[in-house]
C-alpha positions in Angstrom: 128.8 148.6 92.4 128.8 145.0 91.6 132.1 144.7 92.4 132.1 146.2 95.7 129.0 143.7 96.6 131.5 140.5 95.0 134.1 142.2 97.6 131.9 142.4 100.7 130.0 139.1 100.2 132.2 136.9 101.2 133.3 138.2 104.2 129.7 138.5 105.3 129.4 135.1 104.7 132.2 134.1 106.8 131.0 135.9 109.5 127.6 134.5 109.3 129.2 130.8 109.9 131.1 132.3 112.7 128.4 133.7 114.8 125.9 131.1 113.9 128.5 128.5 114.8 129.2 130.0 118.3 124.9 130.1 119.4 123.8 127.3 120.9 120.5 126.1 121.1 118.3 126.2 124.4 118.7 123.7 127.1 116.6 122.9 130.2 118.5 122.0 133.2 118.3 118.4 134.2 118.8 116.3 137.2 117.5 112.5 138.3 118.0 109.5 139.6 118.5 106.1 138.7 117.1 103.4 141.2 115.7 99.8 141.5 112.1 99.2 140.7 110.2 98.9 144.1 112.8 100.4 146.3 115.0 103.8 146.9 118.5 101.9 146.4 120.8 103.9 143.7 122.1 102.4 140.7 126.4 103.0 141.5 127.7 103.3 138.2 126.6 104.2 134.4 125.8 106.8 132.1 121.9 107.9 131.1 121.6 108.8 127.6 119.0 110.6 126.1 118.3 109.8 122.4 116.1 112.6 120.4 113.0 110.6 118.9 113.1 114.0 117.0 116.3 114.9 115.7 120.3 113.9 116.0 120.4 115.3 119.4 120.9 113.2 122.3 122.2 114.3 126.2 124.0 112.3 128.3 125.4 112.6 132.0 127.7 110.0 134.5 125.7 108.2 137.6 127.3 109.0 140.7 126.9 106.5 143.8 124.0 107.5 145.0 122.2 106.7 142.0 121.7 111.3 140.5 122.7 112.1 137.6 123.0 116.0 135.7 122.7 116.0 131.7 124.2 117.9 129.3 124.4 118.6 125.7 127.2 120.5 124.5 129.1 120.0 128.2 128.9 118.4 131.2 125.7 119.3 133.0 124.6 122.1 130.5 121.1 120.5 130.4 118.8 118.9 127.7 117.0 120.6 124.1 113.6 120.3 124.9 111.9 117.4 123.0 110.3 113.8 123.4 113.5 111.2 123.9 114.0 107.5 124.8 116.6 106.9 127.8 118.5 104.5 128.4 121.5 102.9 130.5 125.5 102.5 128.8 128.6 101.5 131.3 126.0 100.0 133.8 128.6 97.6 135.6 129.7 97.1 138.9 133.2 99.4 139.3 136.4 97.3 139.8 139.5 97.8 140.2 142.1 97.6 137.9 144.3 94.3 137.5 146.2 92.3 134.4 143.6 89.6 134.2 140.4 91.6 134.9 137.2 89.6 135.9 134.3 90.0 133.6 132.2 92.7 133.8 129.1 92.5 136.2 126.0 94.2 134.7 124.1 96.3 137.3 121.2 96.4 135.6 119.1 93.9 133.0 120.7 94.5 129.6 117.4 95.5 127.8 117.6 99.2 129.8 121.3 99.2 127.9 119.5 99.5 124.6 117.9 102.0 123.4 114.9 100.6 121.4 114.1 97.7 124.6 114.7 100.2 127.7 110.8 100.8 127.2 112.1 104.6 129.1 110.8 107.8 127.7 111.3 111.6 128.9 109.2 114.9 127.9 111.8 117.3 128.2 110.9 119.9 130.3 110.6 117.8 132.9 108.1 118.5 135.5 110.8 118.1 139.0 113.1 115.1 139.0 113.9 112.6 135.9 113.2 109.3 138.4 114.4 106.1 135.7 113.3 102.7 137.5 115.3 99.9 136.5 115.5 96.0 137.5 118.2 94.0 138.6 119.6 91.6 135.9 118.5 88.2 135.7 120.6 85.4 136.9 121.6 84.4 133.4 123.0 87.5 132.5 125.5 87.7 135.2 128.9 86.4 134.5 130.3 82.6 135.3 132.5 82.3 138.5 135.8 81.3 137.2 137.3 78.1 139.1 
C-alpha cells in the first residue's frame, strides 16, 4: 500500500503546482486620471504605478494624452488586488521624437510624484468611481538647461 501512495504522490504534487500556478488572484477593475492640481489639463505621457504597502504586489498602467489611465496586474488593464497602496508617476516626460543627439528629457511633472516614498499619493483599492492623481508642474530648477 505504501508503495502505491510513494507512486501517486508525486504526480499529485505536480499537479497541485500546476493548477495553483494557473489561478490568479482577484482584481478590481481600475480606471483614472492624471491631471494638474487646480485645473482639468491631462498629464500626456507616463506610467502610474501602484506599490502594495501590504505585500510584493504592485499594478501599473500607460497614460494616454488625455491624461486616463487602466491598471493591471498580471496584463494590461486586468485591474488592481484590492489593498492600501502608494502611487506614483515613472516615464513622466514630455514625448520626443527620435534623433542621434536627443535633447534632455523634459520632466512633466515635479520629480517627488516620481518616487514612491515623496509622491505623498495613496489608493484604497476598491476605489469608490475614478482614481483622480493631482500632480504639480515641476519647478523651474528641475527643467533641463537650453543648450546654446
Amino acid at each position: 500500500m505504501s508503495n502505491r501512495l510513494m507512486s501517486v504522490l508525486p504526480a499529485a504534487l505536480v499537479l497541485m503546482v500546476v493548477v495553483g500556478c494557473d489561478s490568479k488572484p482577484p482584481r478590481v477593475p481600475v480606471t483614472g486620471r492624471v491631471v494638474y492640481k487646480g485645473s482639468e489639463e491631462p498629464v500626456i505621457a507616463g506610467k502610474v504605478v501602484l506599490e502594495s504597502t501590504e505585500s510584493p504586489n504592485g499594478s501599473s498602467g500607460y497614460i494616454k494624452e488625455d491624461g486616463t489611465f487602466t491598471l493591471g496586474t498580471f496584463d494590461l488593464a486586468d485591474g488592481v488586488m484590492p489593498g492600501e497602496y502608494r502611487v506614483y508617476l515613472v516615464q513622466a516626460y514630455e514625448p520626443q521624437e527620435y534623433s542621434e543627439n536627443p535633447p534632455p528629457q523634459v520632466p512633466l511633472v515635479d520629480s517627488k510624484y516620481m518616487d514612491p516614498k515623496k509622491s505623498g499619493i495613496t489608493a484604497e483599492i476598491p476605489l469608490k468611481g475614478e482614481l483622480l492623481i493631482e500632480v504639480e508642474h515641476p519647478p523651474k530648477s528641475q527643467l533641463p538647461r537650453r543648450r546654446r
